[in-house]
N, CA, C and O atoms as a printed pandas DataFrame, in Angstrom:
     atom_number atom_name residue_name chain_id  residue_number  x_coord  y_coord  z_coord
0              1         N          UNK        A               1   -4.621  -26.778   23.651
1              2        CA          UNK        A               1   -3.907  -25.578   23.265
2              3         C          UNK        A               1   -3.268  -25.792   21.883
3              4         O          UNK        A               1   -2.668  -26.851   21.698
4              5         N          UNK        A               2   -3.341  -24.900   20.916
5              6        CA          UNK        A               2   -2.914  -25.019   20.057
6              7         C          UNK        A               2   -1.423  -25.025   19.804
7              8         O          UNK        A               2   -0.796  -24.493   20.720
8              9         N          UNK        A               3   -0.849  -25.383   19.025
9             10        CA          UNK        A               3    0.392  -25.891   18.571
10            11         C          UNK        A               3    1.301  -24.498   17.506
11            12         O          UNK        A               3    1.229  -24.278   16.297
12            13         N          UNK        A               4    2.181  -23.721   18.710
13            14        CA          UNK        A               4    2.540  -22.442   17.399
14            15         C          UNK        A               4    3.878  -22.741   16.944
15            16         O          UNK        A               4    4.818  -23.311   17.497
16            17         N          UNK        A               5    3.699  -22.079   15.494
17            18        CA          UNK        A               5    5.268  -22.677   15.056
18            19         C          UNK        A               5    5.956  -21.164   14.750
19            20         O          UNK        A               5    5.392  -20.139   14.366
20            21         N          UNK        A               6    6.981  -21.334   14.973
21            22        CA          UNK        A               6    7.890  -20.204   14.914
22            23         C          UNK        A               6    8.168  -19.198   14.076
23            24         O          UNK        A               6    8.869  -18.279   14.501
24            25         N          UNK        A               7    7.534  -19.159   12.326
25            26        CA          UNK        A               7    6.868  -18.337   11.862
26            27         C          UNK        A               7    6.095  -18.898   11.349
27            28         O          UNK        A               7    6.111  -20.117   11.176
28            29         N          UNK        A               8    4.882  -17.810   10.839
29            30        CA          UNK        A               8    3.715  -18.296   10.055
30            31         C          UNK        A               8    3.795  -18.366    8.604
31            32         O          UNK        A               8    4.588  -17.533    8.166
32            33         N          UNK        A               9    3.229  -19.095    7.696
33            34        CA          UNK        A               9    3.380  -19.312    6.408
34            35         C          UNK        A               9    2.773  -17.878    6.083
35            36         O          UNK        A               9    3.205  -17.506    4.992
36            37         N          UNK        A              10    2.145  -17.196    6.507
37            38        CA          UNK        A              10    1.677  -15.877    5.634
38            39         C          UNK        A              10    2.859  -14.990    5.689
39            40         O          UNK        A              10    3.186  -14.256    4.757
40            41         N          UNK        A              11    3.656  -15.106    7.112
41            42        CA          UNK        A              11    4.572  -13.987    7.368
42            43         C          UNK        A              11    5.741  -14.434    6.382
43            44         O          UNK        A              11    6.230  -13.427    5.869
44            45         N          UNK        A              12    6.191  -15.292    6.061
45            46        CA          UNK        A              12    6.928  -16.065    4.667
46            47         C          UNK        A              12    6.861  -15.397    3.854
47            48         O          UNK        A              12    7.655  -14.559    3.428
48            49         N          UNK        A              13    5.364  -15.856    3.370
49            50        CA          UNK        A              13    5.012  -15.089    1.813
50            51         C          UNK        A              13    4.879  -13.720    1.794
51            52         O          UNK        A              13    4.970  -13.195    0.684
52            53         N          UNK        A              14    4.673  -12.965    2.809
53            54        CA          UNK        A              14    5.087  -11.589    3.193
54            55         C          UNK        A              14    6.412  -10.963    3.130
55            56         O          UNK        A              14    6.607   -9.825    2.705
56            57         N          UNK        A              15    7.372  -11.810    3.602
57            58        CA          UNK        A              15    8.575  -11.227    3.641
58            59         C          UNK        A              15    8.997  -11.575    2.148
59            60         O          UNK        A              15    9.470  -10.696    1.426
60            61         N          UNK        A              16    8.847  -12.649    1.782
61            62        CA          UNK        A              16    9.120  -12.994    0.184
62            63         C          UNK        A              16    8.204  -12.178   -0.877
63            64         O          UNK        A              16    8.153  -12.533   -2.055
64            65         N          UNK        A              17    8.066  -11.963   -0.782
65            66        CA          UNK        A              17    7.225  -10.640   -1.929
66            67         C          UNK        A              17    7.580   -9.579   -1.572
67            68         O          UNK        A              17    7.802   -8.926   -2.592
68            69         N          UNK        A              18    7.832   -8.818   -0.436
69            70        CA          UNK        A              18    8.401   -7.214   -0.280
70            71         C          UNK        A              18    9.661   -7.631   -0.755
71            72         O          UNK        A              18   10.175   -6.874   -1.577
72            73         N          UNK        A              19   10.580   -9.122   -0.297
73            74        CA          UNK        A              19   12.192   -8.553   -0.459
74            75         C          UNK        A              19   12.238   -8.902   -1.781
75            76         O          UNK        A              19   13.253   -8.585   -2.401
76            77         N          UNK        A              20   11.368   -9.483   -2.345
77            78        CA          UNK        A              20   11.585  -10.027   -3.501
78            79         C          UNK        A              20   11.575   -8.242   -4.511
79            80         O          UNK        A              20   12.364   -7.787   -5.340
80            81         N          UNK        A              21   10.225   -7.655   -3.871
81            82        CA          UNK        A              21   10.189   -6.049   -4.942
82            83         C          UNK        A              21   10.949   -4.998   -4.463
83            84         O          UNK        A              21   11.101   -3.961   -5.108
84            85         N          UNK        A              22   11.500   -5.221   -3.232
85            86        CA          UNK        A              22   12.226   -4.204   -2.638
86            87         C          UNK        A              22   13.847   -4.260   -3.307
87            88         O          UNK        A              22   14.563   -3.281   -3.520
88            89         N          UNK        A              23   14.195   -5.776   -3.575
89            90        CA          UNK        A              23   15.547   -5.948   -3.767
90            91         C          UNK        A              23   15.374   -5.325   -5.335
91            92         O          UNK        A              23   16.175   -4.467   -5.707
92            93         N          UNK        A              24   14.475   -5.715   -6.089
93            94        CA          UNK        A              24   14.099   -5.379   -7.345
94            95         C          UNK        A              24   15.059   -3.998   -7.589
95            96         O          UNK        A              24   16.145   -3.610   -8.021
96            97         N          UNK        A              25   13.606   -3.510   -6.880
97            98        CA          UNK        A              25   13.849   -1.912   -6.877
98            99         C          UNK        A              25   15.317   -1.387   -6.684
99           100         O          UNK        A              25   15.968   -0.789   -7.541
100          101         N          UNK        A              26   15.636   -1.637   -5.699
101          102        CA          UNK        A              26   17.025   -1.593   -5.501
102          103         C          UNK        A              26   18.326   -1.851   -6.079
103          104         O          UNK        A              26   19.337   -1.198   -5.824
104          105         N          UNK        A              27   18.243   -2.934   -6.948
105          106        CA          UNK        A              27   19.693   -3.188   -7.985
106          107         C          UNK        A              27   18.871   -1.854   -8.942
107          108         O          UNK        A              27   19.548   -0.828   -9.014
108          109         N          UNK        A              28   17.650   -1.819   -9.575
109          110        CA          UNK        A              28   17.304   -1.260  -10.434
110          111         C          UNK        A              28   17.801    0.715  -10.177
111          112         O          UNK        A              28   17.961    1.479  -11.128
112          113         N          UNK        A              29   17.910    1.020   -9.068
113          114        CA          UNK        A              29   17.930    2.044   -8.953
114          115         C          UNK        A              29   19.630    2.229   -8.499
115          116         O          UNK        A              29   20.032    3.389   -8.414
116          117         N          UNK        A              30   20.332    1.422   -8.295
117          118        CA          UNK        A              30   21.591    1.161   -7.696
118          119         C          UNK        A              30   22.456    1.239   -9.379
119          120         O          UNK        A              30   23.444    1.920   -9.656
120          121         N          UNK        A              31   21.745    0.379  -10.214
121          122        CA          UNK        A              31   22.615    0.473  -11.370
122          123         C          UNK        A              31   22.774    1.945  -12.019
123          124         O          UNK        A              31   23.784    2.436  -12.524
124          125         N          UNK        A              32   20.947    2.749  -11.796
125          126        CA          UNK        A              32   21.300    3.672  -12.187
126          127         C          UNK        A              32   22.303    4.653  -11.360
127          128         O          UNK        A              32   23.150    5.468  -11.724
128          129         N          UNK        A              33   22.078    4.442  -10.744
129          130        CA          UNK        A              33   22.750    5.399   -9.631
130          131         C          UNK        A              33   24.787    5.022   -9.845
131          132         O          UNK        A              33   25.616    5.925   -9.730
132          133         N          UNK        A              34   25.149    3.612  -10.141
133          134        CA          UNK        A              34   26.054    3.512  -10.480
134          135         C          UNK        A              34   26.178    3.992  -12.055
135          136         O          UNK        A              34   27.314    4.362  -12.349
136          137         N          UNK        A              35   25.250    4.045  -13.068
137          138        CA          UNK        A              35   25.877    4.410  -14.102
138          139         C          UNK        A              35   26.130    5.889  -14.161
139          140         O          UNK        A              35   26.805    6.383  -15.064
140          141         N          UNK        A              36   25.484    6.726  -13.014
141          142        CA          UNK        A              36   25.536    7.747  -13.295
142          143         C          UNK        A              36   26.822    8.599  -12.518
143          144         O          UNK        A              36   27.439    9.585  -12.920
144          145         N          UNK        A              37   26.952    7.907  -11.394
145          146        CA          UNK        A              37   28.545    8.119  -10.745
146          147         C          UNK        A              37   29.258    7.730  -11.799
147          148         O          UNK        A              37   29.404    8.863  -12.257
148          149         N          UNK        A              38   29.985    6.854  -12.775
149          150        CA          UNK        A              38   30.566    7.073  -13.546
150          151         C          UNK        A              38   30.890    8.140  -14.728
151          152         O          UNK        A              38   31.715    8.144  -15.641
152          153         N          UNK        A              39   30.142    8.806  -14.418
153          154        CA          UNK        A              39   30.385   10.177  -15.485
154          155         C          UNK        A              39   30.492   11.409  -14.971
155          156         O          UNK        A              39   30.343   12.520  -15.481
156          157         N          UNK        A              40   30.872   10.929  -13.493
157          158        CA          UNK        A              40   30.845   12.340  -12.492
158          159         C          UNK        A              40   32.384   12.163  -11.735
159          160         O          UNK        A              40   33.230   13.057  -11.762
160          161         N          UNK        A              41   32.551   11.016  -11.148
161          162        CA          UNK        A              41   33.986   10.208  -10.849
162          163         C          UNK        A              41   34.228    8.676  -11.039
163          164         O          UNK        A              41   33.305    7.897  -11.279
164          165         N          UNK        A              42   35.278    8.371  -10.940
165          166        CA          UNK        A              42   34.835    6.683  -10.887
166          167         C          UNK        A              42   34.844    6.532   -8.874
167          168         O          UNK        A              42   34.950    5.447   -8.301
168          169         N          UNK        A              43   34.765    7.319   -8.454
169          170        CA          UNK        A              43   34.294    6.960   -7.422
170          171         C          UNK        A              43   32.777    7.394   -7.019
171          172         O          UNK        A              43   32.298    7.469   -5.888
172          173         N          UNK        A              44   32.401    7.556   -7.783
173          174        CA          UNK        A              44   30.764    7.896   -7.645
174          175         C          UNK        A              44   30.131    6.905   -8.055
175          176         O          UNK        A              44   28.919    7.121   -8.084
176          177         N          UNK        A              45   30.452    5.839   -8.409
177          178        CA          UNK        A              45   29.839    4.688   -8.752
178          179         C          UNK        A              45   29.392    3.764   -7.891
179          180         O          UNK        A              45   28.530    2.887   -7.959
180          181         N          UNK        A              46   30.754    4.421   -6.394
181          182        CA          UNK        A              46   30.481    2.859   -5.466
182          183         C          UNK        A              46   29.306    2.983   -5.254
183          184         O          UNK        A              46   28.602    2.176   -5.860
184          185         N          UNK        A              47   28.328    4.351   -4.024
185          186        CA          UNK        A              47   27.108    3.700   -3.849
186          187         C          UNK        A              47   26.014    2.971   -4.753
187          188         O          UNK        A              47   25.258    2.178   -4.191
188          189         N          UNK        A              48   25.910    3.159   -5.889
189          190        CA          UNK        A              48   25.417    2.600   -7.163
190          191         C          UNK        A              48   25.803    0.928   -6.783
191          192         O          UNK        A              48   24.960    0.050   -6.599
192          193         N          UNK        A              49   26.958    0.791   -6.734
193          194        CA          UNK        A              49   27.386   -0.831   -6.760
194          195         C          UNK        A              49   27.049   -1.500   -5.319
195          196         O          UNK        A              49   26.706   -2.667   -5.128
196          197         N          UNK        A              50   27.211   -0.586   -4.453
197          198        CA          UNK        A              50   26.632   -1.162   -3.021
198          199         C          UNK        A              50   25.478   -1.403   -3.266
199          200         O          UNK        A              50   25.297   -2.608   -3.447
200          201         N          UNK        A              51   24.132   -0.475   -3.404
201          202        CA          UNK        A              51   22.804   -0.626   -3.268
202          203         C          UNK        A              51   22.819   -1.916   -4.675
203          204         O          UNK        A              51   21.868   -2.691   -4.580
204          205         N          UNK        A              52   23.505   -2.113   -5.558
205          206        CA          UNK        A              52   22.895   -3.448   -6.464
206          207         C          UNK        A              52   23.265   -4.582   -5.503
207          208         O          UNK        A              52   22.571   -5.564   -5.239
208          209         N          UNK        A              53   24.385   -4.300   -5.062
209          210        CA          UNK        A              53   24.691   -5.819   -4.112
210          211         C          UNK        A              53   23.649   -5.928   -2.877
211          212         O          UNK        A              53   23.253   -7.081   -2.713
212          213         N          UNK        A              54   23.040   -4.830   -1.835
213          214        CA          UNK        A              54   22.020   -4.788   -0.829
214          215         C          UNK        A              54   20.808   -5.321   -1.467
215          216         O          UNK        A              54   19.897   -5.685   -0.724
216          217         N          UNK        A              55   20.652   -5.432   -2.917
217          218        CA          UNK        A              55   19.355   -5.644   -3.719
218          219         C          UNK        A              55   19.296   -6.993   -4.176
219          220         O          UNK        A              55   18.251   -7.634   -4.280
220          221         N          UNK        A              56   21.052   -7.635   -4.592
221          222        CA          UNK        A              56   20.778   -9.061   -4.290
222          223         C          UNK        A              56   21.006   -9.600   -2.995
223          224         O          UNK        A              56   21.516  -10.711   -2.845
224          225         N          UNK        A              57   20.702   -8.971   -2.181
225          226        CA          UNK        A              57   21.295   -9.411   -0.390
226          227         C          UNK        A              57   19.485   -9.584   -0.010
227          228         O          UNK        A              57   19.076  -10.377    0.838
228          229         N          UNK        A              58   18.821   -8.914   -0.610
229          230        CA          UNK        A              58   17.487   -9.326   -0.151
230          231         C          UNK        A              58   17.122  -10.259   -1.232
231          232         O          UNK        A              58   16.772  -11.312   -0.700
232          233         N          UNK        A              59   17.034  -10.352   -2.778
233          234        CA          UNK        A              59   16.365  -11.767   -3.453
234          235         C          UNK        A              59   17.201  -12.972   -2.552
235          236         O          UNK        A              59   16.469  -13.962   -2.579
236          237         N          UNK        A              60   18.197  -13.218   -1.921
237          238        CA          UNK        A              60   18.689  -14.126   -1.470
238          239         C          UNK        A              60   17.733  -14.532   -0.449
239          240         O          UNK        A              60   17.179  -15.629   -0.365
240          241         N          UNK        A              61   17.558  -13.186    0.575
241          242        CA          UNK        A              61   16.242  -13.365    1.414
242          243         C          UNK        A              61   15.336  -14.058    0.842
243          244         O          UNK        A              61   15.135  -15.133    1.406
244          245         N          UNK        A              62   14.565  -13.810   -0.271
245          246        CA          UNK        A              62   13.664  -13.565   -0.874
246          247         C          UNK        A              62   13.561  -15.400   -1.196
247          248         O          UNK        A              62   12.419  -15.846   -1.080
248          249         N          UNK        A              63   14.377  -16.160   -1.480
249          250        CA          UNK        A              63   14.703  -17.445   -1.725
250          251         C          UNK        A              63   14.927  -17.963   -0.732
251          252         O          UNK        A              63   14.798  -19.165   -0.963
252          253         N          UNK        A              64   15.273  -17.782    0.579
253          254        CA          UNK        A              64   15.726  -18.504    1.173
254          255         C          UNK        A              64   13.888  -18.273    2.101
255          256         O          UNK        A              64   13.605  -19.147    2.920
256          257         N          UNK        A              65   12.868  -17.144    1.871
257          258        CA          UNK        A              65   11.830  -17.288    2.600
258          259         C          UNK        A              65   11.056  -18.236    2.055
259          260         O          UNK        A              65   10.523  -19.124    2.721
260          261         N          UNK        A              66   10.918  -18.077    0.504
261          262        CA          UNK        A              66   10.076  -19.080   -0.170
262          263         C          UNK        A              66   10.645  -20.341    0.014
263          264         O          UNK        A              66    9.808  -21.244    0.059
264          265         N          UNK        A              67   11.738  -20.660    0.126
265          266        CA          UNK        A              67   12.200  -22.262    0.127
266          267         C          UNK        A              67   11.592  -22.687    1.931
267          268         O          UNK        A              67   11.598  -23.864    2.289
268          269         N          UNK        A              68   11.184  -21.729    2.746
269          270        CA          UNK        A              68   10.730  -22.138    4.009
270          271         C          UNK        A              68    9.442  -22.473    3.787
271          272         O          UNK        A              68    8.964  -23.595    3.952
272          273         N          UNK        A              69    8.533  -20.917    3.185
273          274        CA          UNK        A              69    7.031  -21.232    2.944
274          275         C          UNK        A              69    6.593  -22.430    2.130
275          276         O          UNK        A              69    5.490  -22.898    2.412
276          277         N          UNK        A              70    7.369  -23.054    1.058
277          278        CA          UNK        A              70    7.088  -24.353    0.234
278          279         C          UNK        A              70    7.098  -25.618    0.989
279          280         O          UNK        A              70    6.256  -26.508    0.870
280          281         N          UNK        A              71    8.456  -25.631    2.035
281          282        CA          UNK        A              71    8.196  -26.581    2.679
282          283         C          UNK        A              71    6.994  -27.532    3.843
283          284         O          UNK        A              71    6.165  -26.954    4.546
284          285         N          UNK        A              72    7.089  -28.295    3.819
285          286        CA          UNK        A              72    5.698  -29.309    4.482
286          287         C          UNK        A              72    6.271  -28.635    5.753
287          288         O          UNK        A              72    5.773  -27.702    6.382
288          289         N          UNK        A              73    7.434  -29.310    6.001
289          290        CA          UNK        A              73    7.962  -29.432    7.570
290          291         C          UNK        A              73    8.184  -28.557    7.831
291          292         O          UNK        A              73    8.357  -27.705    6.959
292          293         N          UNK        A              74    8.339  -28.184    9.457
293          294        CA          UNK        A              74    8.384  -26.990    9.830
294          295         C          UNK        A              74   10.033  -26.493    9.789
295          296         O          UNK        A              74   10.851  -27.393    9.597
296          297         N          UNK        A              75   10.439  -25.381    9.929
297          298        CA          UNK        A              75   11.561  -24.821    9.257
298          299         C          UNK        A              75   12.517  -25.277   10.154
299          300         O          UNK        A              75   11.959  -25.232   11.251
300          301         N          UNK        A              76   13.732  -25.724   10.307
301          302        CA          UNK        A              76   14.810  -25.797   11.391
302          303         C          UNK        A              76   15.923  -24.587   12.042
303          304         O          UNK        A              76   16.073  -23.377   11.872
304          305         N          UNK        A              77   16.241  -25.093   12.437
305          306        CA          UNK        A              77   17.132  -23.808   12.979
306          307         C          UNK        A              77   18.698  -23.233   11.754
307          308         O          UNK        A              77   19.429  -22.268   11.531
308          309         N          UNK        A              78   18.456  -24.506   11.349
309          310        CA          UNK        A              78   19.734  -23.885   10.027
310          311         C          UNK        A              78   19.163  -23.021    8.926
311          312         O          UNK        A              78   19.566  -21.983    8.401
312          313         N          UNK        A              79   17.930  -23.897    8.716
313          314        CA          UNK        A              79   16.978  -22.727    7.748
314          315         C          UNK        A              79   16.874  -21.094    8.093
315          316         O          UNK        A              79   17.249  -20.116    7.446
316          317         N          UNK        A              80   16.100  -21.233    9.591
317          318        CA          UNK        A              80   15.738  -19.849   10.175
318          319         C          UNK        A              80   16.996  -19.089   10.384
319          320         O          UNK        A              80   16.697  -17.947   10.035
320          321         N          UNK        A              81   18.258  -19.089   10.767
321          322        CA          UNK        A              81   19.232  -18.423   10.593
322          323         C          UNK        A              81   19.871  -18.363    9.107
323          324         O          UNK        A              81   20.565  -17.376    8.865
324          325         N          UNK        A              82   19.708  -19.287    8.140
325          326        CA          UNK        A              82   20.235  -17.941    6.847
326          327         C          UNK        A              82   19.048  -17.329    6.398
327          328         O          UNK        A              82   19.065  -16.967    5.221
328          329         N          UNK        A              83   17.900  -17.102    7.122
329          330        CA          UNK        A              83   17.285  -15.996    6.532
330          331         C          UNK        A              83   17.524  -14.999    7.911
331          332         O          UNK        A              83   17.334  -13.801    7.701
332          333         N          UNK        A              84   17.767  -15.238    8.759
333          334        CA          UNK        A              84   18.234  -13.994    9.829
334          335         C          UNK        A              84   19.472  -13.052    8.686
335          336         O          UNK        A              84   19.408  -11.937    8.170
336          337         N          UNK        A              85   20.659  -14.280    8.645
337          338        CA          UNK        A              85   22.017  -13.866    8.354
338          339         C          UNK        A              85   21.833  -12.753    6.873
339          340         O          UNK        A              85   22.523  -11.765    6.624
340          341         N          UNK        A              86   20.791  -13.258    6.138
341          342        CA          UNK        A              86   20.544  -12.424    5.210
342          343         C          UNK        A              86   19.826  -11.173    5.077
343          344         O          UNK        A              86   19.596  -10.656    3.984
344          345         N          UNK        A              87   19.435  -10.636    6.312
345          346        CA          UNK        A              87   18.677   -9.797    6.810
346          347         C          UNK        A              87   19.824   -9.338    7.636
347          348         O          UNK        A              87   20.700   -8.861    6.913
348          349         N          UNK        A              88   19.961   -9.328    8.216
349          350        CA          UNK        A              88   21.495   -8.341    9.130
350          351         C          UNK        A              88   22.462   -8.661    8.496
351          352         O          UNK        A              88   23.487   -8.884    9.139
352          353         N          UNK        A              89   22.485   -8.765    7.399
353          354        CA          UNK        A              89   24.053   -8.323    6.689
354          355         C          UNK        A              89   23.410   -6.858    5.932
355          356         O          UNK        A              89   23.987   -5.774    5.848
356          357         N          UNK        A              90   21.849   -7.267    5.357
357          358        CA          UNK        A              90   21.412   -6.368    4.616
358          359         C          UNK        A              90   21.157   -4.630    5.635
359          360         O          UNK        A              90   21.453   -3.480    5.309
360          361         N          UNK        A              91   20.608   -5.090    6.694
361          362        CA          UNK        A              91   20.598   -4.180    7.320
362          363         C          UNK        A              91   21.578   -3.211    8.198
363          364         O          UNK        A              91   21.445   -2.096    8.703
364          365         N          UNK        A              92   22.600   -4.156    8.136
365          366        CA          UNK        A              92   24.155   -3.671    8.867
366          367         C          UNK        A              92   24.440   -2.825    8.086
367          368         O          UNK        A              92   24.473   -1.633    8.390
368          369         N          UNK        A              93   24.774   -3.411    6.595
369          370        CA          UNK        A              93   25.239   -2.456    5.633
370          371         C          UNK        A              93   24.722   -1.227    5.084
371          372         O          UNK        A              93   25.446   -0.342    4.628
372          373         N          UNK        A              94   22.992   -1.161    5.150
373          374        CA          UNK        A              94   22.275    0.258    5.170
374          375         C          UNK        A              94   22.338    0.750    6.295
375          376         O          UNK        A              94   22.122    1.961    6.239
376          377         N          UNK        A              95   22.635    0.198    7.822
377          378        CA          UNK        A              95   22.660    1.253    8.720
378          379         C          UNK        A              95   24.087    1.807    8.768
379          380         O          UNK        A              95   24.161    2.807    9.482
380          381         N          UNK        A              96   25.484    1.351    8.080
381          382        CA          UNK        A              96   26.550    1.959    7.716
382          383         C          UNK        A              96   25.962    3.077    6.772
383          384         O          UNK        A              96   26.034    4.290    6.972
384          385         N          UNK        A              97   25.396    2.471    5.760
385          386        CA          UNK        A              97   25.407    3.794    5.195
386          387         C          UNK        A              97   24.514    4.909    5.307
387          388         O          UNK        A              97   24.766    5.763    4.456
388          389         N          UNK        A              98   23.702    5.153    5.948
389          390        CA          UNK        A              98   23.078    5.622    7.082
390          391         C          UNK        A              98   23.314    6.558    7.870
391          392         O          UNK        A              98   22.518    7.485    8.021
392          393         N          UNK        A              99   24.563    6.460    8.571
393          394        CA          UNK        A              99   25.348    6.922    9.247
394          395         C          UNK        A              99   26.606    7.269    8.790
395          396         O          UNK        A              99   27.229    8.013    9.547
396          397         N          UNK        A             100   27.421    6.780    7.268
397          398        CA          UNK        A             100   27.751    7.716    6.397
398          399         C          UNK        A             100   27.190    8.754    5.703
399          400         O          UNK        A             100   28.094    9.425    5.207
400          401         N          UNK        A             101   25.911    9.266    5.398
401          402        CA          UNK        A             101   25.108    9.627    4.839
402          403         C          UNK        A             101   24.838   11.184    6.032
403          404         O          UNK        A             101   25.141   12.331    5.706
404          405         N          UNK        A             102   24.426   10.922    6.929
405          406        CA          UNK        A             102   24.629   11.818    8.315
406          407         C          UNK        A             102   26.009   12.449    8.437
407          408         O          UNK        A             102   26.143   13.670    8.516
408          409         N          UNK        A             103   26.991   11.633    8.451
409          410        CA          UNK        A             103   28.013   12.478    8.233
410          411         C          UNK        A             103   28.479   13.442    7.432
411          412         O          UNK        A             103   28.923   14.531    7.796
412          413         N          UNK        A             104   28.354   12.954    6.104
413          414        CA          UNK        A             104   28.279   13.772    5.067
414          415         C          UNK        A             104   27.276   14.949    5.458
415          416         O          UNK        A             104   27.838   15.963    5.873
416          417         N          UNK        A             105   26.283   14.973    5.414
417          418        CA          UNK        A             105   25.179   15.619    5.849
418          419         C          UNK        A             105   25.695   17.084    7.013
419          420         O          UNK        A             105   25.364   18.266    6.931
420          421         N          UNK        A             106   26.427   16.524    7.837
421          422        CA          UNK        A             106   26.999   17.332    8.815
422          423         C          UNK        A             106   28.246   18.092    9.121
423          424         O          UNK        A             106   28.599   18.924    9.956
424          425         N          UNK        A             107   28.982   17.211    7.687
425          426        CA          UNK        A             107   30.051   18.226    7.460
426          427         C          UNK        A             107   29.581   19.086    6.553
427          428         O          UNK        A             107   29.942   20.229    6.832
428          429         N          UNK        A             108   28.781   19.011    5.367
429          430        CA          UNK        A             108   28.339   19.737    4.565
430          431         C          UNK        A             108   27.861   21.438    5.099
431          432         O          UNK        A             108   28.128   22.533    4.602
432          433         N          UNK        A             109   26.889   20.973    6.565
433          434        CA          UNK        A             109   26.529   22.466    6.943
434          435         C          UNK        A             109   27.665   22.924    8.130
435          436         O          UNK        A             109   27.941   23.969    8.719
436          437         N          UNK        A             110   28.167   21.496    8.129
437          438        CA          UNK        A             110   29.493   22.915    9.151
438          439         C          UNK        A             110   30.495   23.613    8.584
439          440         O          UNK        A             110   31.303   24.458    8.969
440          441         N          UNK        A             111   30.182   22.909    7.307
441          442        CA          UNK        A             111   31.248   23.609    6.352
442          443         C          UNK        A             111   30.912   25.323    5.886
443          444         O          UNK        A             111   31.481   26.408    6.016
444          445         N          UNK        A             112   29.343   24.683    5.140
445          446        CA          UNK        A             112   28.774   25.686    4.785
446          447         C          UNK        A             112   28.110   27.305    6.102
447          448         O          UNK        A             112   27.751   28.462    5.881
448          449         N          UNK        A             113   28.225   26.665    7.065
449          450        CA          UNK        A             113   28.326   27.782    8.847
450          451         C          UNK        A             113   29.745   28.247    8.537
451          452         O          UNK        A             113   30.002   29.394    8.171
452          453         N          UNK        A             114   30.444   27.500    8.669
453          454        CA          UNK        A             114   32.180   28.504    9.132
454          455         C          UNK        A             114   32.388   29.273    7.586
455          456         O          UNK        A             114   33.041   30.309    7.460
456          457         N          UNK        A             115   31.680   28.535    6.398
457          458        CA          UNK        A             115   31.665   29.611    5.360
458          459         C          UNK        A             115   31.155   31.107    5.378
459          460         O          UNK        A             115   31.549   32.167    4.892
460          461         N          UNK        A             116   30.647   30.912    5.755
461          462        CA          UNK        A             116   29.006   32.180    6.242
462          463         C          UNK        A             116   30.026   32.905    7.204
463          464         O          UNK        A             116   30.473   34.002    6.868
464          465         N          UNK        A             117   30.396   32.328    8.370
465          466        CA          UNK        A             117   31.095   32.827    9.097
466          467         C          UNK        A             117   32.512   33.749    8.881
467          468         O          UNK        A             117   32.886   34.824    9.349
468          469         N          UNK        A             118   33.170   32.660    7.822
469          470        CA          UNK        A             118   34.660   33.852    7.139
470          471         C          UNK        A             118   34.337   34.417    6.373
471          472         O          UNK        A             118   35.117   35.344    6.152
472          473         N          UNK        A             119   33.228   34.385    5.525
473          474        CA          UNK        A             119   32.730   35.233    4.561
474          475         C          UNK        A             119   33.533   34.669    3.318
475          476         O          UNK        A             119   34.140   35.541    2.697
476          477         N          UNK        A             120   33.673   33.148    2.753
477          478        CA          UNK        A             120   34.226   32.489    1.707
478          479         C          UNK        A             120   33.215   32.404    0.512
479          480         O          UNK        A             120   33.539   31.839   -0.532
């Protein structure tokens, strides 16, 4: 019977190349998004500054997969949990905002209903 190890070197270089272009993408579109909240409020900047920090929350991924896939030996358990830990911090914090995002979303049309409704 063959011998399985707990991830595969392809699934490595898989996860290290999406988080590597995903995080990319993400500071890249986060900065804009922060430079452009600044000329609207200075509080329109935060999501801008969140999504650059979620964007280095995955190159961290992104390093901590390749430093697994390079290695000979197979990965240990201290290894495999900071690439968990770097993945559910990343994902905690988009499913917060997520679910800020919904909210907003839902006061917006109950606002815009009881508008309709008083005739504002």
């Amino acid at each position: 019977m063959q011998e399985q190890k707990p991830i595969s070197p392809d699934t490595l270089a898989n996860l290290s190349r999406w988080a590597g272009l995903v995080g990319i993408i993400t500071i890249i579109t986060g900065t804009l998004a922060a430079i452009m909240g600044l000329f609207t409020l200075v509080i329109g900047a935060i999501p801008g500054v969140v999504a650059v920090l979620l964007g280095f929350k995955l190159l961290h991924l992104k390093n901590n997969a390749e430093n697994l896939h390079q290695e000979e030996k197979e990965p240990g358990p201290e290894e495999l949990n900071n690439l968990a830990k770097n993945l559910v911090v990343f994902l905690k914090i988009q499913g917060v905002l997520i679910i800020i995002v919904l909210g907003v979303i839902a006061f917006t049309f109950i606002s815009g209903f009881l508008a309709l409704l008083f005739n504002y």
